[in-house]
N, C-alpha and C positions, 0 to 999 in steps of 0.2 A: 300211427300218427306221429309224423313230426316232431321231436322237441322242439323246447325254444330254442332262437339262434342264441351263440354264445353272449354277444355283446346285451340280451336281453336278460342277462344275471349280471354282468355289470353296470356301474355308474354309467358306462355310453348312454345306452340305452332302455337301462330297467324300468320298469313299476310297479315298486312297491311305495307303501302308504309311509314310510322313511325318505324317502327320497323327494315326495312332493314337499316335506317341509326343508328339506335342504334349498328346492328351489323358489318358497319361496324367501330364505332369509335372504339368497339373492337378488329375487327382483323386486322384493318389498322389503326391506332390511328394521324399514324402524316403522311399520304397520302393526299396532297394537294386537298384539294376540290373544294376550288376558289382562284382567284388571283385577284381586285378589283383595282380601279384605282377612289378615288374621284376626285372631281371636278376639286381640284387643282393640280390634277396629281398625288396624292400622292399614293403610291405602298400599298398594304395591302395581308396576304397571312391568309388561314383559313382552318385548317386542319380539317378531317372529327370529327376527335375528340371533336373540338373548336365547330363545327358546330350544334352536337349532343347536345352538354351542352348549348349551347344557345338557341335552340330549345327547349329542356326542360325547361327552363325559363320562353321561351316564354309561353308553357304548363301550368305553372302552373299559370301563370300572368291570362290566360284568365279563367281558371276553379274558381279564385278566385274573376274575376268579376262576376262568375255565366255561364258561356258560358260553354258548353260541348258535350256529343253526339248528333248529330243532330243540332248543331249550327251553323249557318254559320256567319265567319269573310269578311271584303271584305278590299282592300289594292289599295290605289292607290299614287303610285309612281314610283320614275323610278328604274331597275334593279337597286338593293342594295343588300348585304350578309344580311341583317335585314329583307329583305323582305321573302329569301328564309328559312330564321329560321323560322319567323310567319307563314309561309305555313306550311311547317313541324311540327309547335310547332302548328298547330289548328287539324293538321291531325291525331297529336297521340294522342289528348284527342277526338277524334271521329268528330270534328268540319270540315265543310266543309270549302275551301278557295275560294275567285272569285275578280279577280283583274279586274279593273275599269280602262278603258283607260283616259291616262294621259291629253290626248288634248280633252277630253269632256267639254262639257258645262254644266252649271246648271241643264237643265230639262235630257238630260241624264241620267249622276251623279245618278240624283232622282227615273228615274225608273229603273235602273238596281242597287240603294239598297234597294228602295223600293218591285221592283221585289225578289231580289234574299232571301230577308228575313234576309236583314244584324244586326246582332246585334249590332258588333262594325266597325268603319272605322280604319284603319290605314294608315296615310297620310304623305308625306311630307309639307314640310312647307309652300312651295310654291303653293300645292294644298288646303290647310285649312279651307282659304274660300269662294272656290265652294262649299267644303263637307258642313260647315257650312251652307252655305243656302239649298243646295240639300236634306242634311239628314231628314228623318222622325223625326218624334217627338219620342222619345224612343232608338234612334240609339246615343250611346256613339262614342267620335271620339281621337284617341290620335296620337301623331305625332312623326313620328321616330326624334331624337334627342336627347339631354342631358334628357330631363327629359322620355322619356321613359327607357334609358339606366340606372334613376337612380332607376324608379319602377323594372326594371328583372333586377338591381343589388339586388336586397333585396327577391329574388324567388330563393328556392331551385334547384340546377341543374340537381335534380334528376330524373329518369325515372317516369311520371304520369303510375300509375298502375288505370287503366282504361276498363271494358269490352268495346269491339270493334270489330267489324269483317272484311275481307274482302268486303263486299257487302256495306259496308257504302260509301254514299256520299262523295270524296275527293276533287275532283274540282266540281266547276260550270263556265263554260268557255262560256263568251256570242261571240257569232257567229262574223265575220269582217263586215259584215252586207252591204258587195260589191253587191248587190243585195237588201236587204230589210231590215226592223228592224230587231236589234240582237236577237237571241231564245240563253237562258241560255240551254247549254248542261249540261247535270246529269252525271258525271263518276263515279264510284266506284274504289276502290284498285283495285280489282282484276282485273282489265282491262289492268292496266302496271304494275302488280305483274307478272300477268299469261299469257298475250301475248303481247302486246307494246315493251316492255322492251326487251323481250327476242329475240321478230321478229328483234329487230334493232340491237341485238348482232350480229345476225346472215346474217342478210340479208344488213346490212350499215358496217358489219365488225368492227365493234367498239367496245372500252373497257377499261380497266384502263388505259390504254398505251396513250390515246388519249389526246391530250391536246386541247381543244376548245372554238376561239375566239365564245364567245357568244355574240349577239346583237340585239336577239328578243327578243320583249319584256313580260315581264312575265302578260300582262294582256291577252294576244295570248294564245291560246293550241299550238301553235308553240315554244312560248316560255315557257311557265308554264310547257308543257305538254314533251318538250325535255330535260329542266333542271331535270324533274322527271327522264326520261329515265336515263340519265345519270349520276345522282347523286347515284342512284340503280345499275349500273355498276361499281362505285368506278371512272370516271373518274376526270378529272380536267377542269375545265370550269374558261377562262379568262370575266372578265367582264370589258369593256374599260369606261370612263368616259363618252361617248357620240358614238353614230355609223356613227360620221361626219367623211368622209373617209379618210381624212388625217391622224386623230388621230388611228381612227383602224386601219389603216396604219403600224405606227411606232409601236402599239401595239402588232401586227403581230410577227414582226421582231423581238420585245425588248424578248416575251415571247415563241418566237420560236414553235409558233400555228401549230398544225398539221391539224386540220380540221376546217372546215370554213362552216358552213349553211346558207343561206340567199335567197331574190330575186334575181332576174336578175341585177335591178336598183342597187343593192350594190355592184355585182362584176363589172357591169360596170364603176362606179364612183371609184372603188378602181383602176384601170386598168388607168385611165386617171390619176390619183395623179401621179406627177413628180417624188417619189421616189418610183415609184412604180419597180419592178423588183427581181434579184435572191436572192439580201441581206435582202430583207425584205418580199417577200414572196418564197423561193426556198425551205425551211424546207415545205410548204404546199405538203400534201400527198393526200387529198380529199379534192373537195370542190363540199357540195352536195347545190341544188338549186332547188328551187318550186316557182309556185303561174304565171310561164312564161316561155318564150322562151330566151334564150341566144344567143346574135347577134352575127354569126360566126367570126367578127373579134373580139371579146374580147374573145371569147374560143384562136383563135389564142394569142393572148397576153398573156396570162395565160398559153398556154402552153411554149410560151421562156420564160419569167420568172420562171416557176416552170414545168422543163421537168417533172418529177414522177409525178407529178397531175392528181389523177383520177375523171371526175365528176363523178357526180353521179344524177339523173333525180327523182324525188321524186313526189306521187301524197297520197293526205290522205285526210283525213275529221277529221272535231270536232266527229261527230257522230263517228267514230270510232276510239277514242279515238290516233289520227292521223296514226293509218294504212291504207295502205301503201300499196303499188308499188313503185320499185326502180329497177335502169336501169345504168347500168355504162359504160363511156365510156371515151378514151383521146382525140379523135378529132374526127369529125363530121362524119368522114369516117369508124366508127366504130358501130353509129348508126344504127339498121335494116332500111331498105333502103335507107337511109340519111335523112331521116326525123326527123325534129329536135321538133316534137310533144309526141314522144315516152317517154313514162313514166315508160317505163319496165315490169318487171314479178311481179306476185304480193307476199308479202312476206309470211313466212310461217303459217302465221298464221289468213292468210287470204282465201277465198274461195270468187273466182267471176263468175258472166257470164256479158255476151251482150246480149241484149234483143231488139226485135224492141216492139210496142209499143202494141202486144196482148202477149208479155211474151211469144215470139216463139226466140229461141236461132236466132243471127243476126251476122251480120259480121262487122256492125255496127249499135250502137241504144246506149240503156243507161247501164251504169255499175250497176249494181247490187251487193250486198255481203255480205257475212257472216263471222261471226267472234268472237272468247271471248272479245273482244275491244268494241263491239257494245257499243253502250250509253245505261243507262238505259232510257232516253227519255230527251224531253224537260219540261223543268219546269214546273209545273201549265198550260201546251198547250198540254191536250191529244188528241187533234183533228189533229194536226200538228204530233204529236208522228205515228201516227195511220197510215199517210200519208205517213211515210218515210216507219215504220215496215209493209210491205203487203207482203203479201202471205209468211212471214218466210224468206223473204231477207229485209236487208238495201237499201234502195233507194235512189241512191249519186244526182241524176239529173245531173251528170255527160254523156256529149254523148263522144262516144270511138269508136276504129274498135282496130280490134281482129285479128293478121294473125293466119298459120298455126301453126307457133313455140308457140305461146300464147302471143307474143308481143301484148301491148297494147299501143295503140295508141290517144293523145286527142284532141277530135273535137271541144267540146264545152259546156260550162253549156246549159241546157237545153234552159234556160231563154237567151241563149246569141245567141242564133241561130236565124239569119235575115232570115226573110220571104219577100223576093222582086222577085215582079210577076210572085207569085204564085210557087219559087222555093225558097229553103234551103239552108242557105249559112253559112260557119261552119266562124267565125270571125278569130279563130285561125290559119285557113288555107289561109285567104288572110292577116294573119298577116306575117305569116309565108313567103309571097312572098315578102312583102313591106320590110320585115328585111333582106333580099338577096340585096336591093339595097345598095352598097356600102357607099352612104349619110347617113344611117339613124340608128339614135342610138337607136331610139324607139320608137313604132309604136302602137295606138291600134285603134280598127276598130269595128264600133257597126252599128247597124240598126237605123236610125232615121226617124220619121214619115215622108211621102210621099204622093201625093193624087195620084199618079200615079202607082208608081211602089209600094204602103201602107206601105214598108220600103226603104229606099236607102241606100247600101251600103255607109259607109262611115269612112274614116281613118282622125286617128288624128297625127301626125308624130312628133317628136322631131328631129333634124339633127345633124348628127354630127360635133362635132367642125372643123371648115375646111375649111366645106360642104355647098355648099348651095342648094341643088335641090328644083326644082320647084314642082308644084301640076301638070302640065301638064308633066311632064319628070315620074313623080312616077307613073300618071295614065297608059303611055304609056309603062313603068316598066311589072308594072302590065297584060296589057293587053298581053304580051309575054310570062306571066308563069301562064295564069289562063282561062277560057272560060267565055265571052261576061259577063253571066250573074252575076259573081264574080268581074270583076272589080269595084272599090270603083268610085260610080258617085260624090263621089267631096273627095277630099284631104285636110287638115288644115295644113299648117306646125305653130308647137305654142312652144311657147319657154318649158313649162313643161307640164307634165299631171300628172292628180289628184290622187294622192296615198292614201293609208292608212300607219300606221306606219311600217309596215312591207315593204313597197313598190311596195306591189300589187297594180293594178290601177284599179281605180271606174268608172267602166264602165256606173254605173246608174249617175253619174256625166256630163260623158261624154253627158248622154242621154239626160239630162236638162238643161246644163248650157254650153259655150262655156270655155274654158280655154283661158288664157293671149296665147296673137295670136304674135309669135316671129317675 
């Protein structure tokens, strides 16, 4: 096959994910790109223009330490405008980016820079010395503040003229690892140059118009991987000083946020804040959500406070570069048959089936799919690569049912599906019943060892403030909306359960440890 022509590694006519914000500080120069809020509240705005020259700073700062194509930087801190330049400013000198979760500990830290092949750390201050002890021998570390600000004050702002192409390594996104150790995902440009980017133009309706409370975090392909999306659409992304729901709250309101992404746990704590309502979120037009289920009475809340609010139901992977399935609806009655597991139609630039387990089309089994988004693999783990990529489809471990219209529907990660006596019991589906009870705020529900039944259903409950239902009230819940062998043989009610930062919950958590019991 063909390489690319030359001028397609040059500024003529390249694309990479560098280059589309060069063009746009040209042809939208002073269009809001972020809106920022430090610690002490203090307002900060950064047009694409500002964005672009800082970037290129960042560019030439790292090409002058020696870092360039094929180099990877790693960044661990919290959503900053400096973070998103060094992503940017490594991607247009060819360097790959991979951010390091903020609440890691040491040995972490160590193998996901050691893993990812970081050259340099870039950290906040208050991470410094983790890095310090974590880093390899050979790994440089510098620290967003004054004295970074005053090395890429003394760096040209100009464009690094650098060969590059498409196919190069952009992110390296390690997994949430709700399930097992992290695997560093491999993306290239072209994956949200050529379908990501354009799937979510089209299929989330989104665009420069948008203005978006952001509060995933950029160590995530949720957050890395949407700030790309949308930084490539020319929109506007608020960044609040922390995602403590008060404060995004009033940040809502003050910046008159039209689109809102998150878990479930964040619109429900937003929904409970006291000034929650139409002055502070009534400009909301979308608010799309993954990673769970939405408890019908906080969709009801969200719709009187914000009557135009469309959700929107979203399903993705790292592996594919978070394509996607999306499903929208205003209230539950809207849903294909009101089931609140439906994740919609898949976007355009996706291609799936349902497969039972000899790869015979099923009506329900595991998702399947193909796509320009695909990942090039997992880092340095071709054996794990090999095991997703079979037979010429992606392999989500995703279980789903499939109607006639092509709704798709989700059952359960593979790995999450309870085996008790000798039958399959989808967790999402007796979560689905436990969040019908008017008590409970939130609910999850896993298989734990058994000598009898080898798993036993089992729910862990949070309740809502009020509320106090019992284990014996939720079982007998339960036994009205589900057959014998789905009811949970025992119930926790416990004051929280164990999230990641995004506020998806750890199920392998659940599976080892008991949580603070309310």
């Amino acid at each position: 096959m063909a390489d690319l022509a030359p001028h397609h590694r040059t500024l003529l006519g390249r694309a990479t994910i560098g280059d589309q914000l060069r063009r746009h500080a040209r042809t939208r120069p002073e269009k809001i790109a972020f809106v920022a809020y430090d610690a002490a509240g203090v307002r900060s705005e950064t047009t694409y223009r500002e964005l672009d020259e800082r970037a290129n700073r960042f560019a030439q700062l790292f090409t002058a330490r020696g870092i360039g194509r094929g180099g990877r930087i790693a960044s661990m801190a919290r959503n900053a405008i400096d973070v998103v330049a060094a992503y940017y400013g490594a991607l247009k000198i060819g360097a790959a980016f991979t951010g390091v979760n903020p609440l890691y500990r040491e040995a972490e830290v160590a193998h996901q820079l050691g893993h990812s092949g970081a050259a340099l750390v870039l950290a906040d201050d208050a991470f410094a010395p983790v890095v310090d002890a974590a880093r390899p021998a050979g790994v440089d570390r510098l620290d967003y503040g004054a004295e970074l600000d005053a090395l890429l004050a003394a760096q040209p702002a100009t464009e690094p003229e650098v060969d590059l192409d498409e196919n190069d390594v952009a992110l390296i996104v390690y997994t949430s690892g709700t399930e097992a150790a992290p695997k560093g995902v491999l993306i290239p440009h072209r994956n949200y140059l050529a379908s990501t980017a354009p799937a979510w133009g089209w299929g989330l309706d989104t665009g420069p118009r948008d203005t978006w409370l952001f509060v995933m975090p950029f160590h995530t392909i949720a957050g890395l991987g949407s700030m790309t999306s949308l930084t490539l659409m020319g929109a506007t992304l608020v960044l609040p000083s922390s995602a403590d729901p008060a404060t995004a709250l009033a940040v809502i309101g003050r910046e008159r946020v039209t689109v809102i992404a998150q878990t479930p746990t964040f619109y429900i704590a937003l929904a409970a804040q006291d000034g929650f309502g139409p002055d502070t979120v009534g400009q909301v037009r979308r608010c799309m959500t993954y990673g769970g289920q939405i408890p019908p009475h906080v969709i009801d809340a969200w719709s009187t406070a914000a009557p135009e609010v469309l959700w929107g139901t979203y399903w993705g992977q790292s592996e594919l570069s978070q394509l996607g399935t999306v499903g929208f609806f205003r209230t539950l009655d809207d849903v294909p048959d009101g089931d609140p597991t439906w994740i919609g139609k898949p976007v355009t630039h996706l291609e799936i089936r349902v497969v039972d387990a000899e790869d015979h089309d099923a009506e329900v089994g595991e998702l399947i799919c193909r796509s320009p988004s695909a990942m090039l693999g997992y880092l340095d783990d071709p054996e794990r690569t090999a095991s997703v990529f079979r037979d010429g489809w992606v392999r989500t471990g995703d279980m789903v049912r499939i109607d006639a219209d092509g709704n798709l529907f989700f059952h359960d990660r593979l790995k999450d599906m309870i085996k008790t006596g000798g039958m399959n019991v989808s967790s999402q589906e007796v979560e689905r019943v436990v969040h019908e009870h008017v008590g409970v705020e939130r609910a999850a529900v896993v298989g734990l060892p058994d000598p009898y039944w080898s798993e036993a259903v089992t729910a862990f409950v949070v309740a809502r403030q009020g509320f106090e239902p019992t284990a014996e009230e939720l079982v007998a819940h339960c036994r009205a909306g589900l057959a014998t062998y789905k009811v949970p043989k025992a119930v926790h009610l416990v004051s929280e359960l164990p999230v990641d930062p995004q506020g998806k919950i750890l199920k392998r958590r659940l599976r080892t440890t008991e949580p603070a019991r309310s």
